[in-house]
BABATI-595967 format. One record per residue (C-alpha): x, z, y; residue in three letters. Coordinates in steps of 0.05 Angstrom, whole numbers, plus 32768, in hexadecimal, padded with zeros to 4 digits. Each point is the difference from the previous one (the first is absolute). Example, Ala and Ser with C-alpha at 12.3 -4.5 7.8 and 13.67 -1.06 7.14 Angstrom:
80F6809C7FA6ala 801B7FF38045ser 
END
This chain:
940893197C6Eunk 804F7FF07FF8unk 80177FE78048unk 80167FBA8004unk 804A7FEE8008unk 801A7FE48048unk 80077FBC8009unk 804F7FF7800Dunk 80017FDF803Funk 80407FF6801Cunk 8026802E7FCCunk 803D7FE57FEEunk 8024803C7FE3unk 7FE980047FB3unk 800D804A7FFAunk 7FBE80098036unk 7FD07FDD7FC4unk 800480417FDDunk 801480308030unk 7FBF7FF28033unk 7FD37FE07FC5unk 80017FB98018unk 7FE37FC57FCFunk 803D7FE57FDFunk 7FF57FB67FDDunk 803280097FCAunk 80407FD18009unk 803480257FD8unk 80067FCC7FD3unk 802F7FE5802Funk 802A802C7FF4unk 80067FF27FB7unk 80027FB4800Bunk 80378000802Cunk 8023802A7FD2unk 7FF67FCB7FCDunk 80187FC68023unk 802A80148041unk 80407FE3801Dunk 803180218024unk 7FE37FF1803Cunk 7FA87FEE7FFDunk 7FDB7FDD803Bunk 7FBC80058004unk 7FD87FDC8037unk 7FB78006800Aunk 7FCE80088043unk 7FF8802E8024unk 7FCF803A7FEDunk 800E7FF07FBCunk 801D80467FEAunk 80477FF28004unk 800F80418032unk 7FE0802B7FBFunk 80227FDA7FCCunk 803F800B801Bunk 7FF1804A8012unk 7FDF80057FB3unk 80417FEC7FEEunk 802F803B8029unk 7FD180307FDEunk 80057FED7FB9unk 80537FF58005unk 80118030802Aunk 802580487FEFunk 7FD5803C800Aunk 7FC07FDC800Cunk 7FBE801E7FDFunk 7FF17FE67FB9unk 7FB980158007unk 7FF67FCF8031unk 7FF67FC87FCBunk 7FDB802D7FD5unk 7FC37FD97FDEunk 801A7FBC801Funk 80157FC07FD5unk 80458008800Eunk 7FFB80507FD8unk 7FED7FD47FC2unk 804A7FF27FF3unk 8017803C7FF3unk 80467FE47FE2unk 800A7FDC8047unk 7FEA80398027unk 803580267FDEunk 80307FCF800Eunk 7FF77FF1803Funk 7FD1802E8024unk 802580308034unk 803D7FE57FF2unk 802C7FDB8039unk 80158004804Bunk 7FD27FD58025unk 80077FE28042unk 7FBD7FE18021unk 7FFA7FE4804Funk 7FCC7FD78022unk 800D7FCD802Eunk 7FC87FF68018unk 800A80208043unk 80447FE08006unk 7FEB7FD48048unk 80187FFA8048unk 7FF67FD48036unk 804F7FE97FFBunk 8035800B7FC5unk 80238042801Bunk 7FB7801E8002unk 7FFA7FEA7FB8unk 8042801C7FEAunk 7FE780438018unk 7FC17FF77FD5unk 80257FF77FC9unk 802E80358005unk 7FCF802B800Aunk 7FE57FF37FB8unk 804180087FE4unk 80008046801Cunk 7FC680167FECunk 800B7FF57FC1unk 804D801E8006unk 7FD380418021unk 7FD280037FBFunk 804980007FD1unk 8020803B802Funk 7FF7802F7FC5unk 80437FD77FE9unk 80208027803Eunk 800980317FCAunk 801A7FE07FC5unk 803D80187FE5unk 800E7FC07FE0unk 80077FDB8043unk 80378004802Eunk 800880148045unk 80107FC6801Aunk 7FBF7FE37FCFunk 7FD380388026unk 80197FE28044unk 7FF17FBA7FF6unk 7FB1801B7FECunk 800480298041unk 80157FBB802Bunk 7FBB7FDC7FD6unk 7FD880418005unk 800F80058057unk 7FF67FB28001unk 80457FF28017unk 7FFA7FB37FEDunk 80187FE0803Eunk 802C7FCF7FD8unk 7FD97FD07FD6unk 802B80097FC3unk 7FEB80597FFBunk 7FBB7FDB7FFCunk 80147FD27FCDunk 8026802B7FD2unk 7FD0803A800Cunk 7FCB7FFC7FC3unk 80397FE87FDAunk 802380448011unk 7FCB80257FECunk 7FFE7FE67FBEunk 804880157FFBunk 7FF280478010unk 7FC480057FD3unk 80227FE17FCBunk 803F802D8006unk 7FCB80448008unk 7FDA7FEA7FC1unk 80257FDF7FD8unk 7FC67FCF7FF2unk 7FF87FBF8023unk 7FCF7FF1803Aunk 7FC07FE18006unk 7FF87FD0803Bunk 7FBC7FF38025unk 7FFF7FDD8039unk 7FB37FEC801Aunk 7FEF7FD08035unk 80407FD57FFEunk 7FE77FC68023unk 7FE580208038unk 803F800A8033unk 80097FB07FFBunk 7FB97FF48014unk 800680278033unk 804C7FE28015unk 7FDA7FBD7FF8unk 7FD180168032unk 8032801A802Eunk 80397FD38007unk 8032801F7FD5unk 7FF57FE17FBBunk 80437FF37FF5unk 802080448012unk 7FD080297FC7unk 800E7FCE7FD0unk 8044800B8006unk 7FF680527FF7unk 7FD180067FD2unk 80297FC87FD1unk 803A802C800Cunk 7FD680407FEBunk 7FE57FE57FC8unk 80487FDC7FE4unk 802080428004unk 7FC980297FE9unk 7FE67FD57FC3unk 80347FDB7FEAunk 802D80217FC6unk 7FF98046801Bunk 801280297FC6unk 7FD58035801Funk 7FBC7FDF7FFAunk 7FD280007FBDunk 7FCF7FC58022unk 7FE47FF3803Dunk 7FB37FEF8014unk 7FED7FD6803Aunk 7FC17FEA8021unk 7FE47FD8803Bunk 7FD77FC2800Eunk 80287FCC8000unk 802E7FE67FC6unk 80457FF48031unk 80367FD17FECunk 803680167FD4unk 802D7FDE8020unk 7FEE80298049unk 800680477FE8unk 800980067FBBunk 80437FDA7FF8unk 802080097FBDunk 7FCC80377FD7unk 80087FF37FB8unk 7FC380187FD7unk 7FCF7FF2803Cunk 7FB680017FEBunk 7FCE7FEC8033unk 7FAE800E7FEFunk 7FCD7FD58027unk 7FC07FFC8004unk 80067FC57FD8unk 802180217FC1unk 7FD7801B7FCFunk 802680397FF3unk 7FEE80398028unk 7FBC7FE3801Cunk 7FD780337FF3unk 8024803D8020unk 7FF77FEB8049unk 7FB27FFC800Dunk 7FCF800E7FDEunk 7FE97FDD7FCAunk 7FA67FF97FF5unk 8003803D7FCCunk 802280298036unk 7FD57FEE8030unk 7FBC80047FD2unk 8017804A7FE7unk 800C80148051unk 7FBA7FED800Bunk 7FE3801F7FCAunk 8021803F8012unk 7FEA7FFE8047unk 7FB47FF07FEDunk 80097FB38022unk 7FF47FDD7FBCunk 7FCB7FD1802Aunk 80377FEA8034unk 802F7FE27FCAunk 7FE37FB48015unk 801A800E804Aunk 803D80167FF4unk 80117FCF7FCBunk 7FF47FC4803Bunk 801B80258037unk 803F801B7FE7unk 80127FE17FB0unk 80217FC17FF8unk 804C7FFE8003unk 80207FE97FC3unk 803E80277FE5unk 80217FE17FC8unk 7FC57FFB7FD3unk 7FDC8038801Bunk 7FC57FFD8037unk 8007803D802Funk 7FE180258041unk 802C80148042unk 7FF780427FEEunk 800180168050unk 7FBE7FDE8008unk 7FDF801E7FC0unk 801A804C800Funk 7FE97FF2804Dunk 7FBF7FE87FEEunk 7FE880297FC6unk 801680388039unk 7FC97FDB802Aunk 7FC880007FC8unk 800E80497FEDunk 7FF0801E8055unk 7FC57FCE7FF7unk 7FE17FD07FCAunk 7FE27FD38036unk 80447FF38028unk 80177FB38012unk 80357FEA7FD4unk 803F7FEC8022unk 80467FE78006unk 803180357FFDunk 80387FDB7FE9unk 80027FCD803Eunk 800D803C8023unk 804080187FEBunk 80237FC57FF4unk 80217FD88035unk 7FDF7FB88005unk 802C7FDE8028unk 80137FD07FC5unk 7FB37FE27FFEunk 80107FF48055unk 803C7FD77FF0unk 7FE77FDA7FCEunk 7FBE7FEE8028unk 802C7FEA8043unk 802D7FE37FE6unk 7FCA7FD97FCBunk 800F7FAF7FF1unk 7FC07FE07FEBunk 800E80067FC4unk 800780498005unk 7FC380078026unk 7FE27FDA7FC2unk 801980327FCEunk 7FE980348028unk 7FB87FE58006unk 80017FF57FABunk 8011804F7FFAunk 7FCC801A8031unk 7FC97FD67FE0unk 801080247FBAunk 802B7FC07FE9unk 804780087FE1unk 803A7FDD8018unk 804A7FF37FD5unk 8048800A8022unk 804480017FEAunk 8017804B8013unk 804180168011unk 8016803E7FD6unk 802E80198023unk 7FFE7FFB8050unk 803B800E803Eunk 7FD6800D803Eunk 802E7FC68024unk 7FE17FD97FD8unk 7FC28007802Cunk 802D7FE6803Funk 80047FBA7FE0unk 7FF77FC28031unk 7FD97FDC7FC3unk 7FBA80198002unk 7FED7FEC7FBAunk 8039802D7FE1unk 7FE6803F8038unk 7FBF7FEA7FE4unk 8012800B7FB7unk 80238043800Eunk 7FC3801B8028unk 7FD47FF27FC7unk 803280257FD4unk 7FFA803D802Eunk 7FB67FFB7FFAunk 80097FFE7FB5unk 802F803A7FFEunk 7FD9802B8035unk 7FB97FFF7FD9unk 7FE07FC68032unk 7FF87FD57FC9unk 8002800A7FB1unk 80097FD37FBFunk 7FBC7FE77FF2unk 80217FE57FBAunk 804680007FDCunk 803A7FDF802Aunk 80167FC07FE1unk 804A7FE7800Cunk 7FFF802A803Cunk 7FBD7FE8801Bunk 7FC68039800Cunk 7FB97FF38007unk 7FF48035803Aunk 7FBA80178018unk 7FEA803F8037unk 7FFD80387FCAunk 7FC78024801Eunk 7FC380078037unk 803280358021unk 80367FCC800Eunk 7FDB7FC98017unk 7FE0802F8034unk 80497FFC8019unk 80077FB58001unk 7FBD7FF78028unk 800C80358031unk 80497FE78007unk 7FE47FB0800Bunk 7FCE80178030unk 803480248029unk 80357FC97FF9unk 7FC57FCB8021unk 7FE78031802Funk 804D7FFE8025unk 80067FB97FF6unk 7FC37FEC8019unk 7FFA80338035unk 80497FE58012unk 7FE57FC0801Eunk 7FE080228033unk 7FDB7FC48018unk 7FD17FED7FC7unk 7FF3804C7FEEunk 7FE9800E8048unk 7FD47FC37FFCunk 7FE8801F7FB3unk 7FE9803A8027unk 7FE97FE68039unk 7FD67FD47FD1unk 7FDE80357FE1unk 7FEA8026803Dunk 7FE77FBB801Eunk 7FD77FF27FC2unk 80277FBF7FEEunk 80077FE97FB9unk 80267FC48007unk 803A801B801Dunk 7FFC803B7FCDunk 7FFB7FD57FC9unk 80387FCC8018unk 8030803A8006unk 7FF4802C7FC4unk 80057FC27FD6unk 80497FF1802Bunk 801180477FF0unk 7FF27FFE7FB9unk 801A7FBF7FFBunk 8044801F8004unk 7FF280427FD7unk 7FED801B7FBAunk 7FBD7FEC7FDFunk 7FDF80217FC1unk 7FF07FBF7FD4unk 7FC67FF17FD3unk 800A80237FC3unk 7FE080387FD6unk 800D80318032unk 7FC080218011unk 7FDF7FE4803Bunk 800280448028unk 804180018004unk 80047FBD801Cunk 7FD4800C803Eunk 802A80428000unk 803C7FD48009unk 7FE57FD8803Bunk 7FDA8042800Funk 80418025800Dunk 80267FBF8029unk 7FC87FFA8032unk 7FFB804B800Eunk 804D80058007unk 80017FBF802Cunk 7FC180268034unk 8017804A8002unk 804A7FE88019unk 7FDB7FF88041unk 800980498009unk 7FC7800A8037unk 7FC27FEC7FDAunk 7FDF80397FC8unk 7FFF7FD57FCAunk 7FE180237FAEunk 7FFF7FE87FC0unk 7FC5800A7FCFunk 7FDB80228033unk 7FC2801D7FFDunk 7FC97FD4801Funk 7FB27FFC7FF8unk 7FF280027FB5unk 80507FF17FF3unk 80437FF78003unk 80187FBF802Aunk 80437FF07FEAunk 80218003804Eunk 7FDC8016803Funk 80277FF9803Eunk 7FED801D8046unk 80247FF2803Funk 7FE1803C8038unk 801A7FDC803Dunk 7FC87FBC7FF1unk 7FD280327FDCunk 800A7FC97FCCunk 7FFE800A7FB5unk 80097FDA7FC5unk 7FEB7FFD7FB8unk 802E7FE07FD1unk 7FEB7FEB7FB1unk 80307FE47FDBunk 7FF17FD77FC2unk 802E7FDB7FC8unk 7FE47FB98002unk 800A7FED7FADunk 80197FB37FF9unk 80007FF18048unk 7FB58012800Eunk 800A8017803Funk 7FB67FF08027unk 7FD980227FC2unk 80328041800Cunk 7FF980008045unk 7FB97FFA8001unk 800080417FCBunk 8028802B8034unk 7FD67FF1803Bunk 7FC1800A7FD5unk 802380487FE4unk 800E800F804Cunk 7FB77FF88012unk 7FD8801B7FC2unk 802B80477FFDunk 7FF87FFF804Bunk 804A80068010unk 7FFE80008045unk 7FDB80388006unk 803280328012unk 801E7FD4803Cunk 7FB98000801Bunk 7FFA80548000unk 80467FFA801Funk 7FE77FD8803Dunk 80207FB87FF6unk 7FEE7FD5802Eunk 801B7FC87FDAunk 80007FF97FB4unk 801D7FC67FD8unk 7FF57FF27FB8unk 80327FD67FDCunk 80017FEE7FB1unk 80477FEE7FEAunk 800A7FD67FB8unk 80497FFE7FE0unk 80187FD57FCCunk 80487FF87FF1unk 80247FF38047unk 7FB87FEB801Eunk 7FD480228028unk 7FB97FED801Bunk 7FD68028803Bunk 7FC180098014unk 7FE2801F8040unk 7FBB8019801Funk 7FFC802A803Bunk 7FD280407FF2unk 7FC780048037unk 800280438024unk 
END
C-alpha cells in the first residue's frame, strides 16, 4: 500500500513539497497569470492563512537562477513549456518577510528591520566574489551583510542596493518580493510609532520601486490594501489584487475541487458536509474558497482519528483584536449589524479600498466605524455575500469557523463589562447561590439589555440557546471561586451548566432554553421538566450538597425569563 503524502502544515518553503513529500494543492498557475497581466510593481492583499507566504516563495523558486527545474515537474505551470523556457531559472531575485518586523518602540523596530535586510544581504554573500563588482561594491554588501544600519537611510537604500549589485553581477534585472508589507504599521499602530514606520518604509519602498533600472517587477502581499498616497507615492504601473478582483481568485485558497480531491485522497470523502460549513464561504472575485489553514489542520485531525471534534484552527493564528474594537466601541447601530451577521443575515456597507491606520484615530465615530468594517472585510471577518454595487457590498460571516469567533469574542466583551459593575454582578451571584430568580432575571435582562443578541431568524435553534448558553456561563465562572461545567454529565444527561460552590455545599443546575416568539413560560416550564426527567441533579447529590437549586432560564432577543425550585435533600 503506497504511503500517503504529509499534510503541509506550516510549510512555507515550496521546495519542502517535493523534497519531504508534502501534499501540494497545485497553484502554479499564478505564476503564469501574473506573467500575463503584471505591472511593474503587483499588490496582492488577502487574509491571513490564505497561502500568500507559499505564493510568494512558489514564486523565488520558479524565477530564480540555479533553482531546480524538477521541482515543477508534473505541475500546471510545466504545461507551458515556451514560458518555462522563457522565464524559468532565469533572474536575480530578492524575497524578505516582514512579518517579524515588531518592537515595543520605533528604534526596536528599526533593528527588526534591519535585521531582514541582512539576512537576505547574508543569503547574496556569494556576490563577495564577483569579479564584476567592485571593491568598494563588495564593502557596501559587507556593511548590509554585518547589519551596520544605524542610519535610517543604509536601511532605506539597502534592498535597493542589492538590486544594483545583482543587476551589475548578472547582467539581468531583479525580481522583487517583498511579503507581509502591512505588518510593521500594524504593529507601529499598536505601539505608538505609526508615524515614524510610515515614514521608513515609504522611503524604502520610493527608492526601491520607483524607476530602478535594476528591477524586472516587484510582488507584494499583506492584509490590508494601504493608501497610495501613505507609502506608495508616485509608482507608475501599480497593480493592486484584492480579494474583490476576479483576477487571481482562485490561487489563494482553495477552491471546492481542491478541497473534494484532498479528501478523496485522504479517505474523508464522508466529512466533505463539515468542512464545507465550518471552513468554505469567502468569496474571491467570482470564486468561492476555503482558508486553506483550517482544511490542512483539520483533515490532519481526521487522518490521527475519524471520530475527532472538528474545530477552529484559523481563530487561532490570527490576531482578533479588530472584532474587540469593533464590539467596544459598537453604536447601536453597529451592535444591530452585528446581531443581523451572527443570526446568518447579510448586511450592505460602503468599504473603503484603500485604508491609512490614522484613519482609525478619527474623533467621528461613524467614519472609525466604516474603516473598522473595512478591516473586517479585508482581514477575512466578513465576506461578499453578492457582487458590490457602486461600492456597496452585501457582507455575511463566511463560515461556522468564523462565527465561533464572533460569539466567543461577544461573550468575553459582556463578561468584562458586566463583571465591571461590580455591584449588580455580585448581586447576579449572590442570587444564584440564594436561590432567587427575580433578581437573576432583573439583572441578566439589564445585562443583555446593553449587549449582543442572536435574533429570530433561520439560524438553527441550537445555536441560539448556545448563544445565551455561552453569555450565562461566561457571566458565572468570572466568579473565580465556584466549580462551575458546561454540558456536564448528570443522571441520564447532560445539563447545560452545573455550578457548585464547596464552601455552602450548594450546587446548582442550570438549563437554558431559546424561548421562540417570546414564549418564555412554555420554555421555562420545558427546562425545569428536562432538569427533573433526566434527573440532573443527581451528581450534586453523590457529591454531598446540602443545598441544591434548580433554575430554568428562557431567552428571546434581549429578554430573559427564570424559573426556580429548590431540590429537597
Amino acid at each position: 500500500m503506497e504511503e500517503k503524502k504529509k499534510l503541509p502544515i506550516g510549510i512555507e518553503f515550496f521546495k519542502d513539497f517535493k523534497a519531504d513529500n508534502f501534499y501540494y494543492v497545485d497553484k502554479t498557475g499564478f505564476i503564469s497569470e501574473l506573467l500575463r497581466t503584471r505591472g511593474s510593481v503587483n499588490l496582492f492583499t488577502r487574509p491571513r492563512r490564505f497561502g500568500k507566504s507559499l505564493n510568494l516563495d512558489m514564486l523565488k523558486s520558479f524565477f530564480e537562477i540555479g533553482m531546480d527545474p524538477s521541482l515543477f515537474d508534473g505541475l500546471e505551470i510545466s504545461k507551458e513549456a515556451e514560458l518555462c523556457e522563457q522565464y524559468m531559472g532565469r533572474y536575480p531575485v530578492i524575497s524578505v518577510s516582514l512579518k517579524d518586523v515588531d518592537g515595543e518602540d520605533y528604534q526596536a523596530a528599526f533593528e527588526a528591520f534591519s535585521a531582514v535586510i541582512s539576512e537576505e544581504a547574508t543569503r547574496l554573500d556569494y556576490l563577495l566574489q564577483s569579479d564584476k563588482l567592485t571593491q568598494y561594491d563588495k564593502a557596501k554588501l559587507v556593511r548590509l551583510i554585518e547589519g551596520e544600519l544605524d542610519k535610517p537611510i543604509y536601511l532605506q537604500s539597502g534592498l535597493k542596493l542589492l538590486t544594483s549589485l545583482l543587476y551589475k553581477h548578472y547582467e539581468v534585472p531583479v525580481i522583487v518580493l517583498i511579503d507581509e508589507y502591512d505588518v510593521p504599521l500594524d504593529k507601529a499602530y499598536q505601539r505608538g510609532y505609526y508615524s515614524e514606520m510610515v515614514q521608513l518604509i515609504r522611503l524604502l519602498f520610493s527608492r526601491l520601486l520607483k524607476t530602478n533600472a535594476n528591477m524586472h517587477f516587484a510582488v507584494i502581499t499583506g492584509c490590508l490594501r494601504i493608501a497610495r498616497e501613505s507609502i506608495f507615492t508616485g509608482l507608475n504601473n501599480f497593480k493592486v489584487r484584492t480579494i474583490s478582483d476576479v483576477r487571481f481568485a482562485e490561487h489563494f485558497g482553495f477552491t471546492n475541487e481542491e478541497v473534494k480531491s484532498m479528501l478523496s485522497y485522504y479517505g474523508l470523502e464522508d466529512k466533505y458536509n463539515l468542512f464545507k460549513e465550518w471552513y468554505d464561504g469567502y468569496h474571491f472575485g467570482n470564486v468561492d474558497v476555503y482558508c486553506p489553514w483550517s482544511v490542512i489542520n483539520q483533515c490532519d485531525k481526521f487522518c490521527e482519528s475519524g471520530n475527532a471534534q472538528i474545530e477552529s484552527h484559523w481563530a487561532n493564528s490570527s490576531n482578533n483584536a479588530i472584532i474587540k474594537e469593533i464590539i467596544e466601541e459598537a453604536t447601536e447601530s453597529t451592535r444591530s449589524d452585528i446581531e443581523a451577521l451572527i443570526s446568518g443575515e447579510t448586511v450592505k456597507k460602503r468599504l473603503i479600498p484603500e485604508l491609512t491606520y490614522t484613519d482609525f484615530d478619527s474623533r467621528d465615530i461613524d467614519i472609525r466605524q466604516s474603516y473598522l468594517w473595512s478591516v473586517l472585510f479585508a482581514t477575512g471577518y466578513i465576506t461578499d455575500a453578492g457582487e458590490p454595487e457602486n461600492g456597496v457590498h452585501t457582507l455575511a460571516i463566511p463560515n461556522k469557523e468564523v462565527l465561533g469567533i464572533y460569539d466567543t469574542k461577544i461573550h468575553s466583551w459582556l463578561r468584562v463589562k458586566a463583571t465591571g459593575n461590580t455591584v449588580n454582578w455580585h448581586r447576579f451571584c449572590s442570587a444564584f447561590k440564594e436561590g432567587d430568580a427575580e433578581t437573576i432575571q432583573v439583572v441578566f435582562n439589564e445585562f443583555m439589555a446593553d449587549s449582543i443578541s442572536i435574533r429570530d431568524t433561520y439560524v438553527k435553534k441550537e445555536m441560539k440557546e448556545n448563544f445565551y448558553h455561552g453569555m450565562l456561563l461566561g457571566l458565572l465562572k468570572a466568579e473565580g471561586s465556584w466549580i462551575v461545567k458546561s454540558n456536564a454529565e448528570s443522571g441520564t444527561g447532560y445539563t447545560d451548566i452545573k455550578l457548585v460552590i464547596p464552601p455552602e455545599r450548594t450546587g446548582c443546575i442550570i438549563e437554558v432554553k431559546y424561548a421562540e416568539n417570546g414564549t418564555f413560560e412554555t420554555a421555562c416550564r420545558k427546562a425545569m421538566k428536562q432538569i427533573d426527567h433526566d434527573g440532573y441533579v443527581v451528581s450534586l447529590k453523590q457529591e454531598g450538597m446540602q443545598t441544591i437549586h434548580k433554575y430554568g432560564i428562557a431567552c428571546y432577543k434581549k429578554n430573559c425569563r427564570v424559573i426556580y425550585q429548590e431540590e429537597k435533600i
